[in-house]
C-alpha positions in Angstrom: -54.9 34.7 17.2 -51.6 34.5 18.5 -49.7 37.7 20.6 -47.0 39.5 19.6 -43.8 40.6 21.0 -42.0 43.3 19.6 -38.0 43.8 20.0 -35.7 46.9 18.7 -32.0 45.5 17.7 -29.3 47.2 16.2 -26.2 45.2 16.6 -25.2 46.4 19.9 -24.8 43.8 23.3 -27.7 45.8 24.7 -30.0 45.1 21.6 -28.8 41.5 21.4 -29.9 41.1 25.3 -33.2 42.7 24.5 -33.5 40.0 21.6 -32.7 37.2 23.9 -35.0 38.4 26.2 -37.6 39.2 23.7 -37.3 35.6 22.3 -38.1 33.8 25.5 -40.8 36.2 26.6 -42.4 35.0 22.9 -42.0 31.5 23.6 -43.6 32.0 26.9 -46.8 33.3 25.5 -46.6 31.2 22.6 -46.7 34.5 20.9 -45.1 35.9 17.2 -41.6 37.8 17.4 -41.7 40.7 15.6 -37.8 41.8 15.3 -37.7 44.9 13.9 -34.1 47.0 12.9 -34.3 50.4 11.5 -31.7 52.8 9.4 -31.4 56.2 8.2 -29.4 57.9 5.1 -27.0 59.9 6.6 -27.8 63.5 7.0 -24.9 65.2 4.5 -25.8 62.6 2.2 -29.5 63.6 2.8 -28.8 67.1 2.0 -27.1 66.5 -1.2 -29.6 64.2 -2.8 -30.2 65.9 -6.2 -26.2 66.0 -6.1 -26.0 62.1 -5.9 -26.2 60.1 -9.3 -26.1 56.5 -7.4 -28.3 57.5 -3.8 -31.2 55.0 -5.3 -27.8 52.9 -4.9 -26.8 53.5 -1.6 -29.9 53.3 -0.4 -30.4 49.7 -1.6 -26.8 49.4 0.4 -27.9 50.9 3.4 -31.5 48.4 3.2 -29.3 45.3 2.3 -26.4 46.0 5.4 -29.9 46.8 7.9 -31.4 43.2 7.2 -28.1 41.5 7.2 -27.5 43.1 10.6 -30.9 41.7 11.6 -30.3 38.3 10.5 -26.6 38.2 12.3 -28.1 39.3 15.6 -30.9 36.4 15.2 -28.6 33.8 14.3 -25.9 35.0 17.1 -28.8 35.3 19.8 -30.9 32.1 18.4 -28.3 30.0 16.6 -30.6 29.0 14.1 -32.9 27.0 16.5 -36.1 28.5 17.7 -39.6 27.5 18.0 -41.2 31.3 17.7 -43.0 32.5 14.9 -40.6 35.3 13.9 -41.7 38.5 11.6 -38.7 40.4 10.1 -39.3 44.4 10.0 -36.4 46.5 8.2 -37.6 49.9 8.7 -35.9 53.6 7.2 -36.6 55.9 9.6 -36.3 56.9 13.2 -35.9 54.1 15.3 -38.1 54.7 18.4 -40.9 55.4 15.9 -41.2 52.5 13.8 -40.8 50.5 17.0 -43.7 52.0 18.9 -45.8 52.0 15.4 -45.0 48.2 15.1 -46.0 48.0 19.1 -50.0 48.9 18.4 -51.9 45.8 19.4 -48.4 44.2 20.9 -48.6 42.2 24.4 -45.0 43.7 25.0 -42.3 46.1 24.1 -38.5 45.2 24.3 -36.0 47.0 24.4 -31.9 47.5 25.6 -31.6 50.1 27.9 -29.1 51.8 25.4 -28.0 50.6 22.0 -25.0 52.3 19.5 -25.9 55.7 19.4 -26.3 55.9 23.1 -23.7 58.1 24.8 -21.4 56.0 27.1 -22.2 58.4 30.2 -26.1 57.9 29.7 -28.2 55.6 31.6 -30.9 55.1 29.5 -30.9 55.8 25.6 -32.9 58.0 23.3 -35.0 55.3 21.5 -35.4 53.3 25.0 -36.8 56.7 26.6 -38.8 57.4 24.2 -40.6 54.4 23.8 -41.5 53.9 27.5 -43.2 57.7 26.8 -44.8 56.6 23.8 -45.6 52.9 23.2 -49.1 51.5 24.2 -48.1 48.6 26.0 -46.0 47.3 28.2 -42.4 48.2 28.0 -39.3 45.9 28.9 -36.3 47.4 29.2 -33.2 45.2 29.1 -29.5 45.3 30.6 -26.8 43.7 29.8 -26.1 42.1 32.8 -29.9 40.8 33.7 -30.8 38.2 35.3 -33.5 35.9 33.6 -32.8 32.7 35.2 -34.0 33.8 38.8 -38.0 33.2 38.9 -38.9 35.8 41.2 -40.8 38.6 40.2 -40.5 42.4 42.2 -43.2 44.8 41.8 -43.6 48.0 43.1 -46.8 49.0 44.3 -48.8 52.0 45.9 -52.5 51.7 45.7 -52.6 53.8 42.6 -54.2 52.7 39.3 -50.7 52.4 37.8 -49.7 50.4 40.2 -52.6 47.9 40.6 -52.5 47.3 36.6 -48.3 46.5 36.8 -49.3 44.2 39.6 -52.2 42.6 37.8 -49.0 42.1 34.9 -46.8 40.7 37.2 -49.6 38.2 38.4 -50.0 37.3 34.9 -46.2 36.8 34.2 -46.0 34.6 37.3 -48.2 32.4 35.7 -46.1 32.2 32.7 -42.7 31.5 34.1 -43.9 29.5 37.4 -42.4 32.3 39.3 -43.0 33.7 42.9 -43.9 37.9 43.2 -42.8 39.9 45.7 -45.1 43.3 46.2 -42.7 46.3 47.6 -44.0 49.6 49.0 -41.6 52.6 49.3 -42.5 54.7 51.8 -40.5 58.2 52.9 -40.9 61.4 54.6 -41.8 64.3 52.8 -39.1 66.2 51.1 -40.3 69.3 52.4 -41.0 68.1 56.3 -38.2 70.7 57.9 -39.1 73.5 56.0 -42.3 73.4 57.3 -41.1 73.4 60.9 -42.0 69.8 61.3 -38.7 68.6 62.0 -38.4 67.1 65.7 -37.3 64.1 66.2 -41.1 62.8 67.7 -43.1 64.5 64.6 -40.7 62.6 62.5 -40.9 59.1 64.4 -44.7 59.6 64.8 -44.9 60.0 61.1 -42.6 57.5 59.9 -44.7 55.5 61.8 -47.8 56.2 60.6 -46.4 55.6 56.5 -45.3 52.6 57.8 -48.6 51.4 58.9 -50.2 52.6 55.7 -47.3 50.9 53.4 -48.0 47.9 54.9 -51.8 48.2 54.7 -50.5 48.3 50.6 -48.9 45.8 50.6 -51.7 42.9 52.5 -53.9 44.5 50.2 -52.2 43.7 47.1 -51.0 40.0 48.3 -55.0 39.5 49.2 -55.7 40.1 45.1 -53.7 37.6 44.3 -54.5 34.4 42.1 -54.5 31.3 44.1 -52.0 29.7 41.9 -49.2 32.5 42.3 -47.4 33.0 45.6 -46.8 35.9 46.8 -44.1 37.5 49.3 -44.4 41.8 50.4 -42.7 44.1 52.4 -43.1 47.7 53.3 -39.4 49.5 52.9 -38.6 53.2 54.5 -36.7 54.8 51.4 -37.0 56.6 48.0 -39.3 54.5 45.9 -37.0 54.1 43.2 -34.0 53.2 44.9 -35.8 50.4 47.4 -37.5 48.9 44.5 -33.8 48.6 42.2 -32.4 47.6 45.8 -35.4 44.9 45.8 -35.1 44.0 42.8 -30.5 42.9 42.7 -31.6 39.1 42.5 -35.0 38.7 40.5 -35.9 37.9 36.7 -38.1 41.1 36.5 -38.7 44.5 37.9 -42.5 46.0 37.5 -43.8 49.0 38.0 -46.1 51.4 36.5 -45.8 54.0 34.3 -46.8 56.5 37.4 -47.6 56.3 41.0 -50.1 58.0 42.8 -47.6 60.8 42.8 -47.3 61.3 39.3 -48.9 64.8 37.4 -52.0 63.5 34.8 -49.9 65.1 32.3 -46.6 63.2 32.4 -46.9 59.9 31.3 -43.6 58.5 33.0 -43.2 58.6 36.3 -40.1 59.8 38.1 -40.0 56.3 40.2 -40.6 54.4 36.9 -38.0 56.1 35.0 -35.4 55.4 37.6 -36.7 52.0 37.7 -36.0 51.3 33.9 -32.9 53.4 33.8 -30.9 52.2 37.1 -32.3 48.6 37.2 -29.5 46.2 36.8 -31.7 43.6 35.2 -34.8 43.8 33.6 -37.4 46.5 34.2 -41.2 46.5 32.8 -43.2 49.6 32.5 -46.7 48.8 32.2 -49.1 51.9 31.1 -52.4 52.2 32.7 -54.9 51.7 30.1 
């Protein structure tokens, strides 16, 4: 049976990129495209249904403007000519919800990093957020300005089960778009080192030293798993994980990481690195969940 990839528009440049994206990640795979665009009755008309003689009206409206919307964004993104088996889903309802139902079972997620609703000041929108919390699978999320023509893959890893399956994803994407991977490992000082009166300058160089040696240690580890048929580049960079790995990342086709490092609390499912990943990357970030 053939995969499916699953993609959130909504009319804005965001949404379109994240169907662009979503349409060449189908073709990839040889996979379906399920497209799926979701709307709401607005809330003072909600409260005033018994008061409303034609709401079975508007709601028809408000179904009939949603799939038009749909089929504009396909034919501005597609022009008509695609070779992917698409699946049209107009949904009423909250829009992070039907997109994570339609997700069950899904080889990947996409989505833009903010869409209409989003406040300008935000970095990453509601629905966006709250899919990479929710959604069983992989999660693209997609900026206006990525960059899908560069076939280099960056993935962050860290020896952590979240971390081993995003690289196992990136391996597997590699395959896909004849693309090289590049395995970086962040490695820092503790926040806390001074306070604990473990500030000299030869505690800290003695230390630095020694994360060094273990990020690196990561990092031959992970290019040593890799498929003979995918090359693979690594470094170990001194630096807050999630700002060495967008750093890493300025040039490539894809950022990957895991939905939590070996830092992360069993009870969050998004990791502080993996949020800054998907909310600051300037391109395109995945999110894979462990399973």
């Amino acid at each position: 049976m053939a995969g499916l990839v699953v993609v959130g528009v909504d009319g804005s440049a965001n949404g379109r990129e994240a169907l662009r994206f979503a349409l060449a990640e189908a073709a990839l795979r040889d996979a379906r495209l399920g497209i799926v665009h979701s709307w709401s009755i607005p809330p003072l008309t909600a409260t005033g249904i018994g008061m409303i003689p034609a709401f079975g009206l508007l709601r028809e409206e408000l179904a009939a403007a949603a799939a038009e919307t749909l089929e504009g964004e396909l034919e501005r993104v597609a022009r008509g000519a695609t070779r992917v088996e698409l699946e049209r889903h107009v949904v009423q309802g909250d829009a992070a919800g039907a997109l994570v139902e339609r997700a069950a079972g899904a080889d990947l997620l996409v989505v833009g990093s903010r869409g209409h609703g989003a406040v300008a000041s935000t970095v990453l929108g509601s629905v966006s957020r709250a899919c990479l919390h929710h959604a069983p699978c992989p999660v693209a999320v997609v900026n206006v300005a990525h960059h899908a023509e560069h076939a280099r893959i960056v993935v962050g890893v860290d020896d952590s089960p979240g971390a081993r399956h995003a690289l196992a994803w990136a391996f597997a994407e590699a395959r896909l778009r004849g693309a090289d991977v590049h395995a970086v490992c962040a490695y820092d000082e503790p926040f806390a080192l001074g306070a604990a009166g473990l500030s000299s300058p030869e505690v800290v160089v003695e230390l630095r030293d020694a994360l060094a040696e273990e990020a690196n240690a990561v990092v031959e580890r992970m290019r040593d798993s890799a498929p003979q048929d995918v090359v693979v580049t690594g470094e170990a960079v001194h630096g807050p994980a999630g700002q060495v790995l967008v750093a890493a990342a300025a040039d490539a086709g894809l950022l990957v990481v895991g939905s939590r490092g070996r830092g992360g609390f069993k009870s969050l499912l998004l990791g502080s690195v993996s949020q800054h990943c998907a909310a600051r990357s300037g391109g395109v970030a995945v999110v894979v969940r462990a399973a």
